[in-house]
N, C-alpha and C positions, 0 to 999 in steps of 0.2 A: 918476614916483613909484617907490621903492625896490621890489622884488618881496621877499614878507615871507617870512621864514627858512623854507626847511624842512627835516624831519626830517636830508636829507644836507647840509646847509649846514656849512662846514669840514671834512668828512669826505678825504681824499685818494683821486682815482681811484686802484683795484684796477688800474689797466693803470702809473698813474706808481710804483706801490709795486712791483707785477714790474720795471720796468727803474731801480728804484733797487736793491732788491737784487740786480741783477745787477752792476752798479757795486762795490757793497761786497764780492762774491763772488768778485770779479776778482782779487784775489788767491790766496783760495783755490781757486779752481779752474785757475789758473795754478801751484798747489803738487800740484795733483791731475794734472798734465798728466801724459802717459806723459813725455817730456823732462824733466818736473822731477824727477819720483817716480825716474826713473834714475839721477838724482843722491843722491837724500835716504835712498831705502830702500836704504841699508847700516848694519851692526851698530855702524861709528864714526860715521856721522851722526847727529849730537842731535838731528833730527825724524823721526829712523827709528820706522813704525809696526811692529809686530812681528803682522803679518796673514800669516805667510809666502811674501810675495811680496819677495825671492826665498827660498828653501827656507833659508837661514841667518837669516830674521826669523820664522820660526815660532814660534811663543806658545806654552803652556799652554791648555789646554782653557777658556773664560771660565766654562763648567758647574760648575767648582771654585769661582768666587768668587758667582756669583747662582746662585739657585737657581729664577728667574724665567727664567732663558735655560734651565734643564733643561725647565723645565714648557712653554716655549715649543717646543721640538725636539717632545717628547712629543706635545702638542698635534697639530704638525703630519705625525706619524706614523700619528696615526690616521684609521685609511682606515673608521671605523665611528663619525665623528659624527653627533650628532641637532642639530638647528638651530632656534630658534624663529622664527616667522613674521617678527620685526622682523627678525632676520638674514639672512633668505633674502630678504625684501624688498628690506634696503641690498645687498645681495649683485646682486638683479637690478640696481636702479637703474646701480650703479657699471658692472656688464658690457655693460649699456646703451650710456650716457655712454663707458667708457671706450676704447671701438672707434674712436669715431669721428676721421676725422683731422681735426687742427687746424691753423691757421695761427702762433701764435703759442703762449711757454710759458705765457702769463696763460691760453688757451682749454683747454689742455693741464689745468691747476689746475681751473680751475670744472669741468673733463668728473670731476674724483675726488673733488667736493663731497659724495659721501656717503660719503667716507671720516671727514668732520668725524661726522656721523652715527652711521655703524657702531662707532670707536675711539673718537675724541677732536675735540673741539672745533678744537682747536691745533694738529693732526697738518698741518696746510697753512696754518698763521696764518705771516705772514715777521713779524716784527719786529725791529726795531736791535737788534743788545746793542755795550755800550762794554765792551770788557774791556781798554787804551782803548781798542786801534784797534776800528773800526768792524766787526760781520760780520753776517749776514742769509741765516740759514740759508732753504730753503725752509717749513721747516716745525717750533716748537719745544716741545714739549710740558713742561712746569714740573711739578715737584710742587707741591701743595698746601700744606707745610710750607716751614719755613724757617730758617734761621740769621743773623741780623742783615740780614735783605732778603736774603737769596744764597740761589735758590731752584734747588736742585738739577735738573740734565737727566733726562729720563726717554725722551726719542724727539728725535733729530734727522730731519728730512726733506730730500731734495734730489730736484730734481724736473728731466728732460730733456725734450723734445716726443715723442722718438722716442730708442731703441738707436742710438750713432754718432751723434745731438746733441750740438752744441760740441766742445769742445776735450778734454773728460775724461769719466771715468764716474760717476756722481754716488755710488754705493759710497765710490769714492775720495774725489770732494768730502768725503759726510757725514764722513769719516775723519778729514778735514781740519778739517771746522766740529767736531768732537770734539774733536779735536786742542788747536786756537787756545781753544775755550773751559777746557779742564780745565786746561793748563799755565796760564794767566791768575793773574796775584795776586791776582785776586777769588775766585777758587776753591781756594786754598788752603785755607780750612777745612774743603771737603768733602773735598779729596784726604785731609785729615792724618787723615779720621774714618771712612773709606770707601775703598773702591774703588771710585769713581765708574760703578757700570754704568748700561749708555745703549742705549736698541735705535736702529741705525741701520736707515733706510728708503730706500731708491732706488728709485727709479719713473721710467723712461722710456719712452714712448707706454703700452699698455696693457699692462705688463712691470714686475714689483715683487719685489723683492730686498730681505729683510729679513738686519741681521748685529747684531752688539753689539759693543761695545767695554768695558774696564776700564783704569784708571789704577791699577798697583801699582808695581811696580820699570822698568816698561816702559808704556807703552800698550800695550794686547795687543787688536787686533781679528778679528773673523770672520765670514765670514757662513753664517747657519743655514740659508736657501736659494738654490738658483739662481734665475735671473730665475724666474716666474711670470705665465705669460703668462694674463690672465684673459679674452681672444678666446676665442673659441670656435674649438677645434680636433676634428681627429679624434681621436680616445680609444676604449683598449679598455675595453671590458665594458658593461653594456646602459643605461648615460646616453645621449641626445642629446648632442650637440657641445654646446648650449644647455644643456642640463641638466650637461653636466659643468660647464663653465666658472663656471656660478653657485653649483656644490657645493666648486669648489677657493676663488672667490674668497670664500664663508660662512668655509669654514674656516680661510684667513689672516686676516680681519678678527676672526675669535673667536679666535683665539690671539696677537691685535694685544694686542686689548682685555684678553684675561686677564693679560699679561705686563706692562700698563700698569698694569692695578690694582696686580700684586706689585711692581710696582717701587715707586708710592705707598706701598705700606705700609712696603718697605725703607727709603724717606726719609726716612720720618714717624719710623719707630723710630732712626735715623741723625740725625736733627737734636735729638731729645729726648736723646741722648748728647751732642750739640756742646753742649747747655743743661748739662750736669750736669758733664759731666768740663774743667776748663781745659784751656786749648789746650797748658800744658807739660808734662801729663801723657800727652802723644799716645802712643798704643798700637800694636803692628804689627798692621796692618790684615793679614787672611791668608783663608782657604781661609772658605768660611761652614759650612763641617761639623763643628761643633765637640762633637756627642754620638753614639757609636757604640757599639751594643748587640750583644755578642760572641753566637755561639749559644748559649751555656751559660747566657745572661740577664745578663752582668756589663756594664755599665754604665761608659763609658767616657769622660771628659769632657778637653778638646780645649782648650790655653791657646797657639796659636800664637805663637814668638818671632821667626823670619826663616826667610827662605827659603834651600835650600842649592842648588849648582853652577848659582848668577848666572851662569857664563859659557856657561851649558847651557842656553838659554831655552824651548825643547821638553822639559824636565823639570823636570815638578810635586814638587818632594820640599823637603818643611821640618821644621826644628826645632818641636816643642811642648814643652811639659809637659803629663803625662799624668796624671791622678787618678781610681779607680776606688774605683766608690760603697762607702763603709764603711772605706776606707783611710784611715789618717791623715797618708802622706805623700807628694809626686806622684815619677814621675819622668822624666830625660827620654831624650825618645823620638825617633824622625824617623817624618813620615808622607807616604808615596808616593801617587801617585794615578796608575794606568797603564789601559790600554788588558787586557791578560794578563798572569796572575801564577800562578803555582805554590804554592799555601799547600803542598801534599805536598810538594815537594823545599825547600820551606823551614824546613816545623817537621821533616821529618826529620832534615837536617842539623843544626837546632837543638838538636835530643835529643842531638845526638853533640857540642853545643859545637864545631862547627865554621860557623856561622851567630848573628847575633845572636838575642837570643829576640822570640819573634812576641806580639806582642800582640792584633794582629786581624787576620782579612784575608779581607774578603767584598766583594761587589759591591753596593754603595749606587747605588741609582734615584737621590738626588736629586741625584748628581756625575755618573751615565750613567758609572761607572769604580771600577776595584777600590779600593779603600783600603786600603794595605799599613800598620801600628802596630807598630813595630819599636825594641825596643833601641838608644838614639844611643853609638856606639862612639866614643870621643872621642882617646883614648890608640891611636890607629893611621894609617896611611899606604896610600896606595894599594900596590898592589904592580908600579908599573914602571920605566922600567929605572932610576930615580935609587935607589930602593930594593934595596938585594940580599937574596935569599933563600934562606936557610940553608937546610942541608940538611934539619933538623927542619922547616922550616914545608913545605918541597918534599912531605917523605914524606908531610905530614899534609893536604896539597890533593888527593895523588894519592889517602891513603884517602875522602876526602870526596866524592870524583870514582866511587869503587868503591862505595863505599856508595849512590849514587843510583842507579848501572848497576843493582845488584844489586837495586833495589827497580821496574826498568824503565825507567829515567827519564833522560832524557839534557839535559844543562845548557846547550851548546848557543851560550853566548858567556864560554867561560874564560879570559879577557883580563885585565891587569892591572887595569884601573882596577874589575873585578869583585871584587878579593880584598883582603884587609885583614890586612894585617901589625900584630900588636901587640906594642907594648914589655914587656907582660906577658901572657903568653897566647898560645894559636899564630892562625895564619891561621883568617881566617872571609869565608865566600861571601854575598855580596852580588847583589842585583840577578837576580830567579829569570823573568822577562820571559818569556825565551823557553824555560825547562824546562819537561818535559813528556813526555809516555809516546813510548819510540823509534816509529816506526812510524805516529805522526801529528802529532807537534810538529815544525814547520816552520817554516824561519830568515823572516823578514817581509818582505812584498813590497818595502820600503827599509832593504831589511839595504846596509850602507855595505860597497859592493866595494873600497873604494881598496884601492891596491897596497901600501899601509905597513902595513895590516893581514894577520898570517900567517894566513891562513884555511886549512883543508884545501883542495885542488885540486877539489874534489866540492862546493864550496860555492859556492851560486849562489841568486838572489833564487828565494823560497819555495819553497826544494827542502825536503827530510825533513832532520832533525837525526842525525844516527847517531853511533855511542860513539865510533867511530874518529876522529870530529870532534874528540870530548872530550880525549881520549889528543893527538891529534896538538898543539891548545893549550897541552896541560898542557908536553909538549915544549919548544913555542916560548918558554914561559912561564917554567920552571923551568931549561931547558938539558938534562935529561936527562930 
């Protein structure tokens, strides 16, 4: 007589689901291989990721386009969280569980069973996706909304036994299962309505490396941190080894969990647009900063058109339209987003009309980077060597160049592609990076030494900027 059904009956073993999606993984983790990725990550390869490996696939900051991966850095900067009881609970559990060695990656998965707990359900669900072909990430987390069934990525996971398990890194993997699913013709509607952001997750033995990725003009991925070993190690300041380890793994699972929620909300508000606007009125998806409030209180609203020097992937700077509250008419602008900027040798220069005029330029938390709002100069040309410069525009760089001296300040890269020659109008300075007071503005630790570049002889990675620098460019620049 039959034995009568129970609860698991049709269910498929958890150990035949690990070595099927290890099957379906086989290709992309054969794309994740270092061998293959040597092939693929270049600037002409069409599955080139722009994670800057190597140093000419460098991205843009992804802080610029989510503002869920700011709040996620933030999160994990703070060295002064408070934790509630369920947190430090999933916290011990997993530090527990996730020491111990395993024989296989299915034991490896059950030892980080309270990571489904602590973040998300999903965060270690594998299941099929047909995007056609077949893929089975380790772990895939959905939003809750949705566009015609096509339920947006919110966390890919990929899961090793141990550091130097298999053939690749699983960084790289999730990079890949990002990859294979965004380029997909099933995901065309998110890409056309969105920047598809996605936290990636890598976990090998008790070692978790969280990064993100976007889909704009590039896939541009990163990761937020190094491995994080949640073993208990030696650590300064007065935790136990035990007590640290369960205070580091609280605080990735709470900044898991907070960066999952804002990505739901990003989706939810992102699919209720794929509902309203047709798909042929598709708009340039850009920077998600789109309101910036000057010191004076003026009120600044942000209508991104395209992004400018595509052939500069490390440089965040696009076209907007610009409209400030009370005006009746916009106009357009470009908006930078760097690392250091000089508003004093910017609007100085500006006052003198030899700089474009400045419309904002402060440090926004929710980019972690300055936001330059500048004057779009359109009727001009860079100034090098295809361009000649007259003797008017010569005299009128060298005074713009006296004028900063004169106010202490040295400019520090006066190179052509810095200066703008206009058909109407004289020369105007661009790009104020590295201006700054002589005496402590210093050229950046990957200031570009090539030998095609005339630099003073005295210039060297983060030495002092000095005037002679100035003068000796203006030189190279103008001829006299």
């Amino acid at each position: 007589m039959p034995k009568p059904l129970g609860p698991e009956h049709g269910k498929t073993d958890p150990k035949i689901i690990v070595a099927a999606a290890q099957q379906k993984s086989n290709s992309l983790s054969a794309a994740a291989a270092p061998s293959q990725l040597h092939i693929t990550q270049t600037p002409a390869h069409p599955d080139a990721i722009y994670d800057g490996r190597p140093w000419s696939l460098l991205g843009v900051p992804l802080t610029i386009y989510c503002k869920a991966f700011t709040e996620f850095r933030v999160t994990m900067a703070n060295d002064s969280l408070e934790f509630d009881l369920a947190e430090l609970t999933c916290a011990r559990k997993l530090v527990s569980a996730a020491v111990q060695h395993v024989p296989t990656k299915y034991e490896r998965i059950e030892a980080l069973a309270a990571l489904k707990q602590a973040v998300h359900a999903d965060i270690l669900t594998m299941e099929v996706m047909r995007l056609p072909n077949e893929i089975m990430p380790g772990g895939r987390i959905c939003a809750s909304s949705h566009f015609d069934f096509i339920f947006p990525i919110l966390c890919l996971t990929e899961v090793k036994m141990e550091i130097g398990a298999n053939s690749c890194d699983p960084m790289d993997q999730a990079k890949q299962d990002y990859r294979a699913i965004y380029r997909s013709e099933k995901y065309k509607p998110v890409r056309d309505a969105s920047c598809c952001p996605c936290l990636l997750v890598a976990i090998a033995g008790p070692n978790i490396m969280v990064g993100g990725a976007v889909y704009v003009e590039q896939i541009i991925a990163a990761s937020f941190t190094h491995y994080i070993c949640i073993a208990p190690h030696d650590v300064d300041g007065p935790r136990s080894s035990y007590d640290a380890a369960i205070w580091r793994t609280a605080q990735l699972i709470h900044a898991l969990k907070q960066a999952t929620v804002a990505l739901e909300d990003y989706y939810t508000a992102v699919t209720k647009t794929m509902d309203a606007v047709p798909a042929a009125e598709k708009l340039y998806v850009g920077p998600h900063l789109t309101q910036v409030s000057a010191a004076d209180g003026t009120e600044i609203s942000l209508v991104y058109t395209g992004r400018l020097c595509i052939d500069e992937p490390a440089k965040a700077i696009y076209s907007a339209h610009a409209h400030v509250a009370g005006a009746s008419a916009t106009a357009d602008v470009v908006v930078k987003f760097t690392k250091a900027y000089s508003a004093e040798g910017h609007r100085l220069l500006a006052a003198h009309a030899f700089a474009p005029k400045l419309w904002f330029c402060e440090w926004v938390e929710s980019v972690d980077m300055y936001v330059v709002v500048m004057e779009h100069i359109r009727d001009a040309e860079t100034a090098d060597e295809d361009v000649a410069m007259s003797a008017a525009d010569a005299a009128a760089v060298r005074t713009a160049v006296e004028l900063l001296h004169a106010a202490g300040l040295v400019f520090g890269d006066l190179r052509g592609p810095n200066v703008l020659l206009r058909k109407d109008g004289g020369p105007l300075l661009i790009d104020f990076d590295w201006c700054g007071p002589e005496g402590t503005a210093c050229y950046p630790l990957g200031v570009n030494m090539h030998s095609a570049i005339p630099w003073h002889p005295d210039v060297n990675t983060g030495t002092l900027i000095k005037k002679e620098h100035d003068w000796h460019l203006l030189k190279m620049l103008t001829g006299s």
